[in-house]
N, C-alpha and C positions, 0 to 999 in steps of 0.2 A: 789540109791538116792544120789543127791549130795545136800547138806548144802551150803547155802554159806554165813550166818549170824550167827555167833559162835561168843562164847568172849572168852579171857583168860587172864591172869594176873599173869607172871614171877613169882617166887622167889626172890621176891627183898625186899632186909635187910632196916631197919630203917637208917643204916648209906650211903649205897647206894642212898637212897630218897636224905637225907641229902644234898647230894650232887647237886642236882636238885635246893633245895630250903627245907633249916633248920626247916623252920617251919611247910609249907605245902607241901611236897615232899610225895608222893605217895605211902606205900609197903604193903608190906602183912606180916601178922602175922599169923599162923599156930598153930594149937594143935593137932595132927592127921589127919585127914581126914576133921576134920574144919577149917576154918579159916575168916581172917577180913580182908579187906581189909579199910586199916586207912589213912587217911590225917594228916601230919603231926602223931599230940597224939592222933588226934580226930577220935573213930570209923567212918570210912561212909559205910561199908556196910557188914554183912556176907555173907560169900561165903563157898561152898564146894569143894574138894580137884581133881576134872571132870578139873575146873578153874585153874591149876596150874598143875596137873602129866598130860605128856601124856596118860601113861598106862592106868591109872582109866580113862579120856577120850576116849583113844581106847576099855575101857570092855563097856562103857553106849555107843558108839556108835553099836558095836556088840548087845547090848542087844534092840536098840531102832531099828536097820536094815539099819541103814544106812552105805553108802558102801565110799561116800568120806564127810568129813568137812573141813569146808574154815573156819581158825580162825581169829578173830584180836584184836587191842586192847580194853580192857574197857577204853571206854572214858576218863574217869580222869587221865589218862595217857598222854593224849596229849600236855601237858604242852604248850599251845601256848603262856603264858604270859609271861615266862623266859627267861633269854638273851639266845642270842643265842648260846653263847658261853658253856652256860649250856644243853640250847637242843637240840643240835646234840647230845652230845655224850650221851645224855638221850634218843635219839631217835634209834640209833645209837645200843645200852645196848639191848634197850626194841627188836630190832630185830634182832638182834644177838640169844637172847633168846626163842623168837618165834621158832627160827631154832630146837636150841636145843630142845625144847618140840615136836615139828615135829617130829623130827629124827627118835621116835622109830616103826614111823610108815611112813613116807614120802609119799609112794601111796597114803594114805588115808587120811592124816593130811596136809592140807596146810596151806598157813598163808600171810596175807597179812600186807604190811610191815605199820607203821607211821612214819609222815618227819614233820620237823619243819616248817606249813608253816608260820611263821612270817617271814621268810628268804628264798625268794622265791627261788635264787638262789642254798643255800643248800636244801634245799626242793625237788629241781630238783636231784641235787647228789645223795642223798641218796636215791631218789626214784631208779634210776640206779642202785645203786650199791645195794641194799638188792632186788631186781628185778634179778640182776646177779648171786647174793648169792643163790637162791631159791624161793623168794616169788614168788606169784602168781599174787600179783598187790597190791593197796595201799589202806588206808580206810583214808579218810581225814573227818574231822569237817565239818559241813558244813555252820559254819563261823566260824572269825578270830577277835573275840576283834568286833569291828564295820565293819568289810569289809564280804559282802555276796559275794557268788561264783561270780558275775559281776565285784568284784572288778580284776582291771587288772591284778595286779599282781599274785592273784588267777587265772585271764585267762590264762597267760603267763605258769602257772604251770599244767593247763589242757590240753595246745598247747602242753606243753611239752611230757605227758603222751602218747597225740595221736601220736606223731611222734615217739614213740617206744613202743607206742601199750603196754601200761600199763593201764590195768583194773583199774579201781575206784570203789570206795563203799563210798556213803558218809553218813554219820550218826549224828544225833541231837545229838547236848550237849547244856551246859549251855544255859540253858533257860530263854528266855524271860520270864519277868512277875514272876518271884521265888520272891517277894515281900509278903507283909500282906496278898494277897488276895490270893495268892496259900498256905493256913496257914496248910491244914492237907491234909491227904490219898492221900498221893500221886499226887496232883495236877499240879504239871511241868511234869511229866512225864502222865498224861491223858490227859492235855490238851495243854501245850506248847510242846510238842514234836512234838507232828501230827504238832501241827503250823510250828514248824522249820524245818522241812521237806520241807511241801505245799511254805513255805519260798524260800530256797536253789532252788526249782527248778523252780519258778516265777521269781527267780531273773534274770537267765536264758534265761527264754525265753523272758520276757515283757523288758527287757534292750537291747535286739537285740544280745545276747551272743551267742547266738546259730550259728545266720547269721554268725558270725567271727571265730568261731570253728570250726576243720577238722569235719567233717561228720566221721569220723574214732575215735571219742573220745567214749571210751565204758564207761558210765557211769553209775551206777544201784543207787538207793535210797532206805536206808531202810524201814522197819516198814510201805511198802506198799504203798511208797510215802504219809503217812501222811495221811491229808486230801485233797490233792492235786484232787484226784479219783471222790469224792463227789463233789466237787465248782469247776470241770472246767466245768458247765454248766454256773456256776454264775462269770467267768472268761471270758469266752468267751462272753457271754453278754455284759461284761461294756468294753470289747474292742471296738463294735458294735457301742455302744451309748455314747463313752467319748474318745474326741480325746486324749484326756491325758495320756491315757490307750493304746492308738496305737502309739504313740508317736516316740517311738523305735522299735515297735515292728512291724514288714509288713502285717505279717499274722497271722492269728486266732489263738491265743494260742494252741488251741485243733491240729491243724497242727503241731506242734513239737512232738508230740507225740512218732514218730518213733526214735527222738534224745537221746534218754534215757530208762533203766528200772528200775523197784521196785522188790523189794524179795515180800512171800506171809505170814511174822508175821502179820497180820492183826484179824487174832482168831476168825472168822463169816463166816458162810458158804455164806451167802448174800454179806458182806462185800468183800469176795472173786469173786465171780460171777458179781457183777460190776466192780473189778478191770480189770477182763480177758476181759469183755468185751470195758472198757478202752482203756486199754493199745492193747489187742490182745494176742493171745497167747504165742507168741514170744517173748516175752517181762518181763515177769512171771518169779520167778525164785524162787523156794524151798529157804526159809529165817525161820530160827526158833526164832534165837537171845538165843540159849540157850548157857551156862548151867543156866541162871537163874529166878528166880519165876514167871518174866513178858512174861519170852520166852513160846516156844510150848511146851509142856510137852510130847507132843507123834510124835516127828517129821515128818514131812510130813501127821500126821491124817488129815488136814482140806483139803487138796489135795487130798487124797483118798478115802475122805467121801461126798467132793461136785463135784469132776468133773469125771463124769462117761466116758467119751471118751478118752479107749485105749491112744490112740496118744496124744492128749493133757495132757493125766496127764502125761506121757513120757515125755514133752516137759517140763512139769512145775517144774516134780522133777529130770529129769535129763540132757535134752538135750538143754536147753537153758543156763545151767551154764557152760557144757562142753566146748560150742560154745566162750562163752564171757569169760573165763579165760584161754581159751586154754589149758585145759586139755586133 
């Protein structure tokens, strides 16, 4: 099986954050095998120690049977608001350190890198050069402050990718809608996540981005492309019936299909079986999102509990990640 939606989170010191940004700079704090990950002073999240040691990574990978994982960053790490002059070499730090977390295992631990993209042009660089270094391809936000994947500048850095064949992963963050009415349980992450997802890849297609992009841009979308799966009947619809809706866009939304894929975090055997039927099989890709509480708990179970066909579940937990990260 290969993984290709892992998180992880450096060893990085309070005074290292610091350097980022004093107040709300990013690190983790440790006490054995547990730890925080904190914003600035302010807890944001506990974490276990899978999320920072390779080793202990490498023994729950041995213990759950999976044979490669593709890691990247936890989100909050992306620093897309900081000058720039601070998030390169935050960006820069954080894959550097991916490396090292790899190392003790390289065949089976990959990682894919983060780039500043506020600054399109190091964005490009750094995608090259931690591309050079070892990663496997990049995990970008899947927006930027107010700019969705259509914005140019963000194209100019997906052209980039396609012309050296740099894999993508693009994953929700900060959330729409984290106001009064998202107030408890978790609410930006059940219900603005799936949106920014279904987001990112509408932007895509209904802005005409796809028509202007090499046909060679590998792009995969986490968390099952959202809710993207579900509403592109209700997508394709209002292209049909609102020129407004066709505007940019030439063909039936449902026609891009083949431009992009999704990992399989989705956690429903249903939920799953209209994704495959979506997308196609080809397109599918073993995604856990682990090591934490919202991810798979038993990697690759919902693929080998909902899709009885030999070859297809071949495809889903291993041969379509091979294919798109060039392993």
């Amino acid at each position: 099986m290969i993984d290709i939606h892992s998180h992880f989170f450096p060893r990085i010191s309070q005074a290292e954050a610091a350097r980022l940004d004093p107040r709300r700079g990013p690190w983790l704090e440790t006490s054995g095998r547990n730890g925080q990950i904190m914003v600035g002073d302010q807890p944001f999240r506990p974490v276990h120690d899978a999320l920072w040691d390779g080793a202990r990574r490498l023994a729950w990978l041995d213990e759950q049977g999976v044979d490669t994982q593709i890691m990247c960053a936890t989100p909050v790490m992306f620093a897309y608001a900081a000058p720039i002059e601070r998030a390169l070499p935050w960006a820069q730090l954080m894959n550097d350190r991916a490396l090292e977390m790899a190392a003790v295992a390289p065949q089976r631990l990959k990682v894919l890198a983060q780039v500043p993209l506020q600054d399109i042009d190091a964005a490009c660089r750094e995608a090259s050069r931690a591309c050079e270094a070892g990663h496997v391809g990049v995990q970008i936000g899947n927006h930027v402050g107010e700019r969705d994947l259509d914005d140019e500048g963000l194209l100019t850095f997906l052209a980039h990718c396609a012309a050296e064949n740099i894999p993508l992963l693009v994953h929700p963050w900060d959330m729409m809608g984290a106001g009064a009415r998202m107030k408890r349980w978790m609410l930006p992450w059940l219900v603005s996540m799936p949106a920014e997802t279904q987001l990112a890849i509408l932007s895509l297609i209904l802005s005409g981005a796809f028509e202007r992009l090499p046909a060679s841009l590998k792009i995969c979308f986490a968390h099952g492309g959202g809710s993207f799966a579900y509403l592109l009947g209700r997508v394709d619809n209002a292209w049909e019936q609102r020129d407004i809706v066709r505007e940019d866009c030439p063909r039936r939304p449902s026609s891009y299909l083949d431009r992009f894929y999704v990992d399989s975090a989705i956690f429903d055997p249903g939920a799953l079986r209209l994704l495959i039927a979506t997308m196609g099989t080809e397109r599918v890709m073993l995604g856990s999102d682990a090591p934490f509480p919202l991810g798979e708990q038993t990697v690759g179970g919902l693929i080998r509990d909902t899709v009885a066909d030999t070859e297809i579940r071949r495809r889903l937990l291993t041969d379509n990640a091979r294919a798109f990260f060039n392993l």
